[in-house]
C-alpha positions as CSV (number, residue, x, y, z in Angstrom):
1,X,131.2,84.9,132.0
2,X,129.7,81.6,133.9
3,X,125.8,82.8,132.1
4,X,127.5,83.0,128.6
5,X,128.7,79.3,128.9
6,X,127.4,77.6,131.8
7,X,130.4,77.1,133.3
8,X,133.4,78.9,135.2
9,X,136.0,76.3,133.8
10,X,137.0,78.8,130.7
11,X,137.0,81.8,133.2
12,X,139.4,80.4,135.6
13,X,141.7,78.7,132.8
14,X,141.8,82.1,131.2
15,X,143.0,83.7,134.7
16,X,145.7,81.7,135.3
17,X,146.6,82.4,131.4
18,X,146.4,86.0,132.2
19,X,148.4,85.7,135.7
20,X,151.5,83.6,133.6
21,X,151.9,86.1,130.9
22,X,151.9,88.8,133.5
23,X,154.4,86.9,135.3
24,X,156.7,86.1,132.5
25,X,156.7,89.7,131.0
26,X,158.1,91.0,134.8
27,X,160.8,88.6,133.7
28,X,160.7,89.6,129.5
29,X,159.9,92.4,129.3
30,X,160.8,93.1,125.7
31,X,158.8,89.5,124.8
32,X,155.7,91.3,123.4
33,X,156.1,92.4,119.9
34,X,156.3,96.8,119.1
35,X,153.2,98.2,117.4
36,X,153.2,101.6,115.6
37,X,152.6,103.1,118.8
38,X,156.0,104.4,120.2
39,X,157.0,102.3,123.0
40,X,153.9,100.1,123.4
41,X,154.2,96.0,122.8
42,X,151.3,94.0,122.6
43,X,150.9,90.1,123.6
44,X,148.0,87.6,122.5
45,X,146.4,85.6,125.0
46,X,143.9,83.9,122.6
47,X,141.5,85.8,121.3
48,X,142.7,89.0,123.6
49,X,146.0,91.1,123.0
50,X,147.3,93.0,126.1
51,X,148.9,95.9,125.3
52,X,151.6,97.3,127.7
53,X,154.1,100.0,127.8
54,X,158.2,99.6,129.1
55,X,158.8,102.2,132.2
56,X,161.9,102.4,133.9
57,X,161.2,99.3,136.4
58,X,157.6,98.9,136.0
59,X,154.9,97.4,133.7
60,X,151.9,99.7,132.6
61,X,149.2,98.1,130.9
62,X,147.3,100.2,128.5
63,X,144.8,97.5,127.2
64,X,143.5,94.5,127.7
65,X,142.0,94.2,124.5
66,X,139.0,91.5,122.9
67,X,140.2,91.0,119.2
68,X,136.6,90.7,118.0
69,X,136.4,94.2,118.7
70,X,136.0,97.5,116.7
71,X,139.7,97.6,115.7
72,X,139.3,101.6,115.5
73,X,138.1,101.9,119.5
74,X,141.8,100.5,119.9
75,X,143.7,102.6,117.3
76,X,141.8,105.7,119.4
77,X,142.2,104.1,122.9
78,X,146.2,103.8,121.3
79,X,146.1,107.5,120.1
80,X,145.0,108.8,123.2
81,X,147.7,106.9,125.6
């Protein structure tokens, strides 16, 4: 990402981002909101959703998914899972 914008600063801020959602859904699990797809959840972490699934004492994510993507790659990445 450092080419695209000269600069690692948007990389690293995004990490952390990434690491504190992760953290807080071990806590809330149930924080993300439900999609159509039985028993996924999806958070947005700016212009990214993460999509994760609820099993028994785990976290599986799915997706970790650029919103200025082809929405129908996810709805068939989705159909797939």
């Amino acid at each position: 990402m450092e080419k695209k914008n000269n600069s690692n600063l948007y990389s690293k801020r995004l990490s952390r981002e990434i690491k504190d959602r992760a953290n807080r859904l071990l806590i809330f699990p149930e924080m993300g909101k439900k999609v159509d797809f039985e028993n996924i959840r999806v958070i947005s972490i700016e212009h990214f959703s993460l999509f994760y699934e609820i099993a028994k004492n785990k976290i599986i994510i799915i997706s970790f998914w650029d919103n200025r993507r082809n929405p129908k790659k996810l709805l068939k990445l989705l159909r797939n899972n």
